[in-house]
N, C-alpha and C positions, 0 to 999 in steps of 0.2 A: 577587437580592434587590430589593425597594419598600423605596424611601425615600417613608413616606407623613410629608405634613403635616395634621395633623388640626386645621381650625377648628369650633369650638365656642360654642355660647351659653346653654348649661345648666351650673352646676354639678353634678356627682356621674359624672363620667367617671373610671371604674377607673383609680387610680394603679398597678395594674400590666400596663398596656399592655408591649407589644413596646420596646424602645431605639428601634428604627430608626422609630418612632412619633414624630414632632415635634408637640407639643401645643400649641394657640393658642387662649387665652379672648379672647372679641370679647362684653359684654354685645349678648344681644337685646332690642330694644325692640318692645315692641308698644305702638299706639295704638288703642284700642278707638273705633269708627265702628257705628253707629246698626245696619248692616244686616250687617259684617261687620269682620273686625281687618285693622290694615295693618301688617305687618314689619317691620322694620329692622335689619341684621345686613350692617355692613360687613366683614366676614372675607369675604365673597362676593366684594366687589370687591378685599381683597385676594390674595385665592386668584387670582385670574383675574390679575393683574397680575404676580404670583411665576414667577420662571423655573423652569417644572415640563412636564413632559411633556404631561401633561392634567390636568381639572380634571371633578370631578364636585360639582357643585351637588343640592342639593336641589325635587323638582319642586311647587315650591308656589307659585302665581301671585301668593298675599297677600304674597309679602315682595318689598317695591318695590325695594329693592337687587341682586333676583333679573334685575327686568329692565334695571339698568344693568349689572349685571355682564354677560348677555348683550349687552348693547350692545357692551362693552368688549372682552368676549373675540372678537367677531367679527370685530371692528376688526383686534384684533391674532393674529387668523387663529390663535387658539388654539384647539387640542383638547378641546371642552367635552363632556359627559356628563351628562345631568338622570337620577339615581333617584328614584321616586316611587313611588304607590298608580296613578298613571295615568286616577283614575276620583274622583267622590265622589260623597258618599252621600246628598246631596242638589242631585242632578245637574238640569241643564235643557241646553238647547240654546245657551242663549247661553255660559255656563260652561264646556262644552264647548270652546268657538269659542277663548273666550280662555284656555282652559288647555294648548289643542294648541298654539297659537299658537306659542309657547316649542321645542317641539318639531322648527320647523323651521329651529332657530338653531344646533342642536347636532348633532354628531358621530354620535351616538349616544345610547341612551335604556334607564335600567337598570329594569325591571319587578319589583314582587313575587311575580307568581303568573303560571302559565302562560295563563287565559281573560282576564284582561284583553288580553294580548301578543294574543292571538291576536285579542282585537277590534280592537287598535289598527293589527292590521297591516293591514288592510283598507282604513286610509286611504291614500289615493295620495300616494307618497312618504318613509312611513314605515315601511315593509317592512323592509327592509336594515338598520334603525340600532337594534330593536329588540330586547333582550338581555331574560333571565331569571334574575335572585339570587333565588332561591326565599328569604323571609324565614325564618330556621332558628335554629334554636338546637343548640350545640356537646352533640350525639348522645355522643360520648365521657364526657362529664361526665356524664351524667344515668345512666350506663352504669356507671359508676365506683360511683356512689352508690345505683343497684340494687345493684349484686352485694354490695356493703358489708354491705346490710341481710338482703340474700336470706342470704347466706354469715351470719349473726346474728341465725340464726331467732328464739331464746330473746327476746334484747333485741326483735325487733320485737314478738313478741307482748306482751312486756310493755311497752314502748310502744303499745299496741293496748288492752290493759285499763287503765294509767293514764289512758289519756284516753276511756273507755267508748264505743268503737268497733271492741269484741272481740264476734265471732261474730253483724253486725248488718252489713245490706245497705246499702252505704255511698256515697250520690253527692256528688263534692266539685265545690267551683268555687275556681278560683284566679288572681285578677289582679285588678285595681282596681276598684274599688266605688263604682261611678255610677248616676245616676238612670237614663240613657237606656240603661245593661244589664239592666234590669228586673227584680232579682233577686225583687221582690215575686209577677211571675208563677211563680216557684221557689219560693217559700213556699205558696205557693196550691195549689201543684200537690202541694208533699211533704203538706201537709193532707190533700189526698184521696188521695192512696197509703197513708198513715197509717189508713185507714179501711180495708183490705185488708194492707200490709202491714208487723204491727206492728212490727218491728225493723228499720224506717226512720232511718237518720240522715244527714243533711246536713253535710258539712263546708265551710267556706266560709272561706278562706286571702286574707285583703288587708288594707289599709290603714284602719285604723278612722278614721271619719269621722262627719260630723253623720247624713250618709243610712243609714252601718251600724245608729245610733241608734235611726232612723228603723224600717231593720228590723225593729231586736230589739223595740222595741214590738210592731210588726203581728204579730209569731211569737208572742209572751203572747200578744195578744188573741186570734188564732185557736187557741191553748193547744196548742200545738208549740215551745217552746221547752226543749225537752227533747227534742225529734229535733234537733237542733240543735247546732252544735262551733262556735263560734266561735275563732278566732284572730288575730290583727293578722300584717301585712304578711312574709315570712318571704323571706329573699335564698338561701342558702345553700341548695346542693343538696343537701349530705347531711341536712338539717334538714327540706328539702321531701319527701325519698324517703320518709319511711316513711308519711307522709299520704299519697300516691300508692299504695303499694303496698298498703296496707291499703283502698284503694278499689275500687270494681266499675263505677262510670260517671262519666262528665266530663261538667259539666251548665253551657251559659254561654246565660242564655236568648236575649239579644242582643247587638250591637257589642261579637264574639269576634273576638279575631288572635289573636297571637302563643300564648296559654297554649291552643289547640289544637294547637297542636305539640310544645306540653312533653307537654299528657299523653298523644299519641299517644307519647310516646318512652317513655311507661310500657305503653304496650297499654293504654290506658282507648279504649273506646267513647261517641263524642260525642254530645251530645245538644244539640239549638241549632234556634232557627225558621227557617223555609223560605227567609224572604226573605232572597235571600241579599246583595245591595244595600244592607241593614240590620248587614253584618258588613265589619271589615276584610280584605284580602285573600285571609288568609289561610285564609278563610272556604271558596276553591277547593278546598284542600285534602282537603275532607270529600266521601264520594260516599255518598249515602244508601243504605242497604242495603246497603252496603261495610266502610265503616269507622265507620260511625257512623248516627246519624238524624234524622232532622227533623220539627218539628211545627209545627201552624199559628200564626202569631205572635198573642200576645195569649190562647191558648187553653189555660187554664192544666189544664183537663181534659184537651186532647190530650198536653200535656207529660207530665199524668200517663201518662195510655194508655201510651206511650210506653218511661217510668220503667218500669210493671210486664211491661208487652210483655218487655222484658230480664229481667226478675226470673224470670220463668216460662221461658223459651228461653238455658238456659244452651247451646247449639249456637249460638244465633243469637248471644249475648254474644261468646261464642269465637272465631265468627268474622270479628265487627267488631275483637275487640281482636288478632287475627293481622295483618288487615290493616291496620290502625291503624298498627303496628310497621312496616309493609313500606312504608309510605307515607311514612315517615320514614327510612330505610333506604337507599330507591330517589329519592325525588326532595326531601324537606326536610328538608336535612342542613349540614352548615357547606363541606361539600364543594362540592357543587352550587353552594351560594352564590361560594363564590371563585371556582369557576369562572364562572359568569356575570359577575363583575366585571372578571375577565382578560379575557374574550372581547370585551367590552366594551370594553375600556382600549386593547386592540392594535387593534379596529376600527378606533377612533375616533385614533389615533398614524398610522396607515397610511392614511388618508383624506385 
C-alpha cells in the first residue's frame, strides 16, 4: 500500500478520496507580471522537506517555490519527480532552455502523452528518467454509467424526446467554455451543415459564463439557435451518459484535453483542428483517420466538410468510434496511468 500525502492549492478536491490519502491545503498565490504570472505554493517546499520516500512536484517553471524546493530537495539527496505537459503551447527556444532546466535536478520525469516522451528523450541525458501516465479518466465509471442507460432503453429515449434530440444527427462538446477554444468556429460551421443537413443539433455541456452569452447571441444572429441544446456545467457520470449516448460526434474546435478521452470512452468520433500544438496533450491521443478527424484551424467550412463527411459514411463513423474505444482500452485508461507513476516512483527510489 502508498501512504500518499496530497498538497493542494485549489479548493474543490473530492472529499472522498482514499483514508490512506493525507490531505494538505497550502493557499496558492499568484502574482500577475506584465508578460507572464509568478507562483507561490509553499507545500512544494514543504513536500520536499517531509520524511517520504519521494516526492513528485508539478512541472511548471512559473512557480518560484518550484525552483527552491529543487534546490532543497537536491541538497537533501531526496528522490524528486517533476509530472507535467513537458512542452507549451506557446513555445520558443529560450522557454524551452528554462523549462528543461528543472529536468536535470530530478530522479525522474512523469509525462502525459506518449510523442512528447518521445521528443524529449532525444535530449542527452534525459532518456532513462522519462516515464508515461497517459492523462485518463477512470474507463470503469463511464462503463458503469453506459450500461445503466443502455440497459434503460425506454427512459433514454425518453430522455432523448424531452430535450428534442430524438431522431436528429447530434454533435456535442463538453468541458469548459473559453474564448481561445473557439467555439464560434463550431457555430459557423453547424450554420452551414444546417444548409444540407436539416436535423442538425449541437449539444454543448459546460459552465455558463459571460463568453457562453456571448455565444448564444452569435447563434440568433446567424438564426440557429434552435440547432442548439444548451446546458450548464454537469459532474456526474450517470447525468453526462445519456448526453453522450444520444450523440454521434465529439466536436472541440480548439485547446481539447482531457474531454477527448471521456468521449472516446463513449465511442464518439473526434472532430478538432490539425494544429496539434494548439491542443493539450492529450491531443496525441487522436490519429486522423483512425479514431477521429481533423480540419484546418480557423476553417470553419472545413469543419463543416468534415461534420457532413461522417453524416454520409456511416462505415467511416463506425470505424472511428471502434477505434476511439480501443484507444482508451489499450493505452488511456486509469490503468496505464498508475502504472506510469509506479514505474516512476520505483526509478527514481532505486537511483
Amino acid at each position: 500500500m502508498i501512504n500518499l500525502h496530497l498538497y493542494y492549492g485549489y479548493d474543490g478536491v473530492p472529499s472522498d478520496l482514499p483514508d490512506n490519502i493525507d490531505k494538505h491545503f497550502y493557499h496558492l498565490r499568484i502574482f500577475d507580471v506584465k508578460i507572464f504570472n509568478i507562483k507561490w505554493h509553499s507545500a512544494q517546499i514543504k513536500a520536499v522537506t517531509r520524511n517520504t520516500d519521494a516526492v513528485i512536484l508539478s512541472w511548471d517553471v512559473q512557480y518560484l517555490s518550484l525552483w527552491l524546493a529543487l534546490l532543497k530537495g537536491f541538497m537533501l539527496k531526496k528522490p524528486l519527480i517533476l509530472w507535467g505537459h513537458g512542452y507549451s503551447k506557446k513555445d520558443s527556444p529560450l522557454k524551452r532552455k528554462i523549462r528543461n532546466f528543472p529536468a536535470y535536478l530530478v530522479k525522474a520525469i512523469i509525462l502525459y502523452d506518449f510523442h512528447t516522451a518521445d521528443e524529449l528523450k532525444k535530449i542527452k541525458g534525459l532518456k532513462n528518467k522519462i516515464f508515461i501516465a497517459p492523462n485518463s479518466l477512470d474507463y470503469c465509471k463511464i462503463q458503469e454509467a453506459k450500461n445503466y442507460w443502455l440497459n434503460n432503453y425506454t427512459t433514454l429515449k425518453q430522455f432523448q424526446v424531452q430535450n428534442r434530440i430524438y431522431e436528429t444527427y447530434n454533435i456535442i462538446y463538453i468541458g469548459r467554455i473559453y474564448k481561445e477554444n473557439h467555439l464560434e468556429i463550431l457555430l459557423k460551421a453547424i450554420k452551414e451543415v444546417s444548409l444540407e443537413i436539416k436535423n442538425i443539433k449541437l449539444i454543448i455541456i459546460g459552465k455558463v459564463n459571460d463568453y457562453v452569452n456571448e455565444l448564444k447571441s452569435f447563434a440568433f444572429e446567424m438564426g440557429i439557435s434552435d440547432k442548439i441544446k444548451w446546458t450548464d456545467a454537469i459532474y456526474d457520470e450517470y447525468s453526462i451518459a445519456p448526453w453522450m449516448l444520444s450523440s454521434n460526434v465529439f466536436c472541440y474546435p480548439e485547446n481539447v484535453g482531457l474531454s477527448l478521452i471521456h468521449a472516446f470512452g463513449y465511442g464518439l468520433p473526434a472532430i478538432t483542428n490539425n494544429l496539434y500544438f494548439k491542443h493539450g496533450p492529450e491531443i496525441w491521443a487522436l490519429k486522423d483517420g483512425i479514431n477521429g478527424l481533423t480540419f484546418r484551424k480557423n476553417d470553419f467550412k472545413d469543419l463543416a466538410r468534415q461534420i457532413i463527411r461522417l453524416y454520409k459514411d456511416e462505415d467511416l463513423r463506425k470505424k472511428l468510434s471502434n477505434h476511439a474505444l480501443e484507444t482508451v482500452k489499450e493505452n488511456y485508461n486509469l490503468a496505464k496511468m498508475v502504472d506510469g507513476f509506479l514505474k516512476a516512483i520505483n526509478y527514481a527510489i532505486k537511483k
